[in-house]
C-alpha positions in Angstrom: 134.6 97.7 138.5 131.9 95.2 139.4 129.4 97.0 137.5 131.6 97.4 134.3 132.1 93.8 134.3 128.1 92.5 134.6 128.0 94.8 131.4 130.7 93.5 129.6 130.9 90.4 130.3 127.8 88.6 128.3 128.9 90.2 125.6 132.7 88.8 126.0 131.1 85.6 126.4 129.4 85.9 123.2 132.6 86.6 121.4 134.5 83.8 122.9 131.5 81.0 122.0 131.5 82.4 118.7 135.3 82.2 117.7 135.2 78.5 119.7 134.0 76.8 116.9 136.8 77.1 115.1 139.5 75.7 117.2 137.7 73.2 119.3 138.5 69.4 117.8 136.6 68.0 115.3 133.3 66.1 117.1 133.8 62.7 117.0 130.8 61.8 115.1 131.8 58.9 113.1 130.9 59.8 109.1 132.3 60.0 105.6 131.8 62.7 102.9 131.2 65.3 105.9 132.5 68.8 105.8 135.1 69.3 108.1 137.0 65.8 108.6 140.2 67.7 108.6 141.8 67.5 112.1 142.1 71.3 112.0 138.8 72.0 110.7 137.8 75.7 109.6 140.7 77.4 111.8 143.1 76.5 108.1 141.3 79.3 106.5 142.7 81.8 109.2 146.2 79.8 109.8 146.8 78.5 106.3 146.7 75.2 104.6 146.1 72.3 107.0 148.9 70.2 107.8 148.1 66.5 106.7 147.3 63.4 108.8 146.5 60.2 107.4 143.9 58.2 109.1 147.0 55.4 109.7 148.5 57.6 111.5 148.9 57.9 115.2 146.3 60.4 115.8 144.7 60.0 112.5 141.0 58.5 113.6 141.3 60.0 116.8 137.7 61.8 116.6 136.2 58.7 115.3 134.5 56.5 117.9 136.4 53.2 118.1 138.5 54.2 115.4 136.0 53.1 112.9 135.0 55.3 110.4 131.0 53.3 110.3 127.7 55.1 111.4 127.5 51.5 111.8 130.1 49.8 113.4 131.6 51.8 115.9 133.6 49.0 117.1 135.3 46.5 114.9 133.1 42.9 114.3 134.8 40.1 116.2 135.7 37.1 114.4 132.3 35.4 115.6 130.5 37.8 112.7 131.1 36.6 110.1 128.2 38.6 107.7 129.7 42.2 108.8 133.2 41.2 107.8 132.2 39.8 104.4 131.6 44.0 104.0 133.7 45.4 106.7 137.4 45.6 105.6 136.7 47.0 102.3 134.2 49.4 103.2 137.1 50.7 106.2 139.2 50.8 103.0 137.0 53.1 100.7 136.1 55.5 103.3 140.1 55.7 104.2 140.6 56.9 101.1 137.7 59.3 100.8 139.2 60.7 104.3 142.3 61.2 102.5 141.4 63.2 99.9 139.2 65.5 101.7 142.4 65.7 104.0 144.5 66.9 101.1 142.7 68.7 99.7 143.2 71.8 102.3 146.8 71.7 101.7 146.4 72.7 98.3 144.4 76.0 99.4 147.0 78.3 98.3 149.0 76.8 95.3 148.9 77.6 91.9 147.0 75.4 89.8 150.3 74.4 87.8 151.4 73.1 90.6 152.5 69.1 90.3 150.7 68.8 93.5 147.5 68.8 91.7 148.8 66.7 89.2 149.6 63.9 92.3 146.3 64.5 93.8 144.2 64.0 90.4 146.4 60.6 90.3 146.1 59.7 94.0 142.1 59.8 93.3 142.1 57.7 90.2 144.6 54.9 91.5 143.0 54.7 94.6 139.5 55.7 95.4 137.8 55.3 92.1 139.7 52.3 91.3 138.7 50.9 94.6 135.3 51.9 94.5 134.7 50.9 91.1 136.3 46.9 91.9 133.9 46.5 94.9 130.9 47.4 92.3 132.1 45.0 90.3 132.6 42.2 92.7 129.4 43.0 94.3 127.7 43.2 90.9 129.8 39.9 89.3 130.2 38.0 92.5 128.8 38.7 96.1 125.2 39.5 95.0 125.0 36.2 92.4 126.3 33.8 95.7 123.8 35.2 98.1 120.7 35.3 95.3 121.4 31.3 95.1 119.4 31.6 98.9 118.0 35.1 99.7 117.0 37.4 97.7 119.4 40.9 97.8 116.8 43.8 98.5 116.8 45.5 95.0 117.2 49.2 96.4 120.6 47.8 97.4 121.4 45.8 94.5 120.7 49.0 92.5 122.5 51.4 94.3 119.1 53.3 95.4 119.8 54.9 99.1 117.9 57.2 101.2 119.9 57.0 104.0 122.1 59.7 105.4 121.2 62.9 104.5 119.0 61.9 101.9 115.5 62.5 102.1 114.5 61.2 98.4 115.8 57.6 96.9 119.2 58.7 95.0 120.8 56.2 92.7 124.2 55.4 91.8 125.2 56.5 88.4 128.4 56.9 86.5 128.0 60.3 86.4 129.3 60.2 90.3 132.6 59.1 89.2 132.4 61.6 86.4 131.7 64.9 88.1 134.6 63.7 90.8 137.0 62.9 87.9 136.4 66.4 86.4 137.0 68.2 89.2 140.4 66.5 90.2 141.2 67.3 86.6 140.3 71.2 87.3 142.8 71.7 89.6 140.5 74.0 91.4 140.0 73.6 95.4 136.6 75.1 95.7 135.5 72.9 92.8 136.5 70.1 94.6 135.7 71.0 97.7 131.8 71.3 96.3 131.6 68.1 94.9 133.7 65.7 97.1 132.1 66.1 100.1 128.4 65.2 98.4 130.4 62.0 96.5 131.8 60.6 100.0 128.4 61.1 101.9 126.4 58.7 98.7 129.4 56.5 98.8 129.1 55.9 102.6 125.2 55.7 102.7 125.5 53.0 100.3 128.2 51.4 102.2 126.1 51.6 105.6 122.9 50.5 103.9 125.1 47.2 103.6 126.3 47.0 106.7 123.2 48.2 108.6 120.5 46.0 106.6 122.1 43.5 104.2 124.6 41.8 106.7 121.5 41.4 109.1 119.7 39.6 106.8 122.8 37.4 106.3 122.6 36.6 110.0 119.1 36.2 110.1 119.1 33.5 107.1 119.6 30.3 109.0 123.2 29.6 107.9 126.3 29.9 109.8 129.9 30.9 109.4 130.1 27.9 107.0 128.0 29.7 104.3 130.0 33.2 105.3 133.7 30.8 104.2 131.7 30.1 100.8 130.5 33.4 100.0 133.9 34.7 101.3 135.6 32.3 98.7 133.6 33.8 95.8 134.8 36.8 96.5 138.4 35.9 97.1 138.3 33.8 93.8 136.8 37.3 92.1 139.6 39.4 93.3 142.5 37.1 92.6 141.2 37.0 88.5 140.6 41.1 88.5 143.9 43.4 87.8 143.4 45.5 90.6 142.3 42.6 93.5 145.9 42.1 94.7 146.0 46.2 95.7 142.4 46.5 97.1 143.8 43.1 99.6 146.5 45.6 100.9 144.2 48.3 101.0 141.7 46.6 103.2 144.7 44.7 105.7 145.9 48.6 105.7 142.6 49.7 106.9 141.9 47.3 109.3 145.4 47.6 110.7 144.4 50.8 113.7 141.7 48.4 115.2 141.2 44.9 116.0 139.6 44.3 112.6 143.2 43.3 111.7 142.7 39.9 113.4 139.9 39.2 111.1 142.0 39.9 107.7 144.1 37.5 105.9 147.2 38.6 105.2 147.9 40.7 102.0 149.7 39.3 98.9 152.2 41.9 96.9 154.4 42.9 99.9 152.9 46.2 100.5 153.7 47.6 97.0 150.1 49.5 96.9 150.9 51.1 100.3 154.2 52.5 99.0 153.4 53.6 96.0 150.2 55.8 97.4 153.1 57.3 100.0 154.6 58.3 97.2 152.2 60.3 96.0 150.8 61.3 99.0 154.4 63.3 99.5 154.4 64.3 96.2 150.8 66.4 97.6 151.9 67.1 100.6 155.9 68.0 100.3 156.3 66.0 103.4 156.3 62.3 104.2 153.2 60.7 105.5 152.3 57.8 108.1 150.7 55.0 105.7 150.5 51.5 106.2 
């Protein structure tokens, strides 16, 4: 008996290490745009569509460090830092809703491309992520880089949308053929479509996000000015977003965001009475068939 099981048993081991993979938890690497975010990671393909979480829910950031979604920040600023919080909020926002589509997605593995779940999902991107990634290009563009320009000088890489961080090895720039190619698949109604161009639109997105958090808000520390010049620059933008149509819902998408970690001290309160929140529960159980945990 001993000797059959010093034969078999590295080669049992091997099997077991192999399948682990697959049912282990996601690492808790903080990221966005990577393969795999789902809570049940590649074991759905065995067991059937995932089962949605959203990151508001209770176990919804549970494998992200701090419950930050940042390669940045993996604890929430304090109220002290004032130069990461003029990013902070609506970066947590953006890469909330990247998370949820690359969390929905999965569910629709198996249904027909008729299905008004695609139809949801294709709407869900528009309202939400592009929308809110197109007003923070905007502000940034009409807005934040203008107020700081008037006394340091925005490095241009960032004020171009040029990143090489991440998994980038080669400057990549920002174009509106991102939003495009994301658009198009949505509008296919095809999962593996999506799945191959999602994933590479979340990872630019978040370098360009992190590039701003990891080198722009240290220069805003580093200029000499204190929490005073943060309140103007703050006020700029807040002046921005209460002129542009979609300002009021990116407010409640940001307090939403901030709302699993301290960061929630740090945000004002939102204006509209959470109308943005309900109407993306809406369609997040018109995708998933089931109510969802959204804040």
């Amino acid at each position: 008996l001993l000797r059959t099981l010093s034969t078999q048993l590295p080669s049992l081991m091997y099997v077991l290490l192999a399948a682990a993979p697959s049912f282990l938890p996601a690492p808790r690497t903080p990221a966005c745009g990577r393969v795999g975010l789902s809570p049940r990671g590649s074991a759905c393909a065995f067991f059937g569509p995932a089962q949605y979480v959203d990151p508001l829910a209770p176990k919804g950031l549970e494998q992200f460090a701090g419950s930050m979604t940042s390669r940045v920040w993996y604890l929430p600023p304090d109220k002290s830092d004032w130069a990461a919080l003029l990013f902070c909020a609506r970066h947590e926002a953006i890469r909330h809703e990247l998370l949820r589509l690359e969390r929905l997605v999965p569910v629709l593995q198996y249904k027909d491309k008729a299905d008004p779940a695609f139809d949801a999902l294709e709407e869900l991107h528009a309202n939400y992520c592009d929308a809110a990634i197109r007003f923070t290009h905007q502000l940034e563009e009409e807005a934040l880089w203008p107020a700081i320009g008037e006394v340091l000088e925005v490095p241009a890489d960032i004020q171009e949308r040029t990143t090489v961080g991440g998994t980038y090895r080669t400057p990549v720039q920002w174009a509106e053929s991102d939003y495009e190619e994301l658009r198009e698949a949505f509008a296919s109604h095809n999962v593996n479509t999506i799945r191959q161009v999602l994933p590479a639109f979340a990872e630019k997105a978040g370098s360009l996000m992190e590039e701003q958090e990891r080198r722009l808000a240290a220069l805003l520390r580093e200029s000499g000015r204190g929490p005073e010049w943060g309140e103007q620059l703050q006020a700029k933008l807040d002046e921005f977003a209460a002129a542009h149509p979609f300002g009021a819902t990116m407010q409640q998408l940001s307090v939403g965001a901030a709302q699993p970690t301290k960061l929630r001290e740090c945000v004002g309160p939102a204006s509209g009475g959470g109308e943005a929140a309900a109407a993306r529960a809406a369609l997040l159980q018109r995708v998933t068939g089931e109510s969802a945990v959204v804040a």
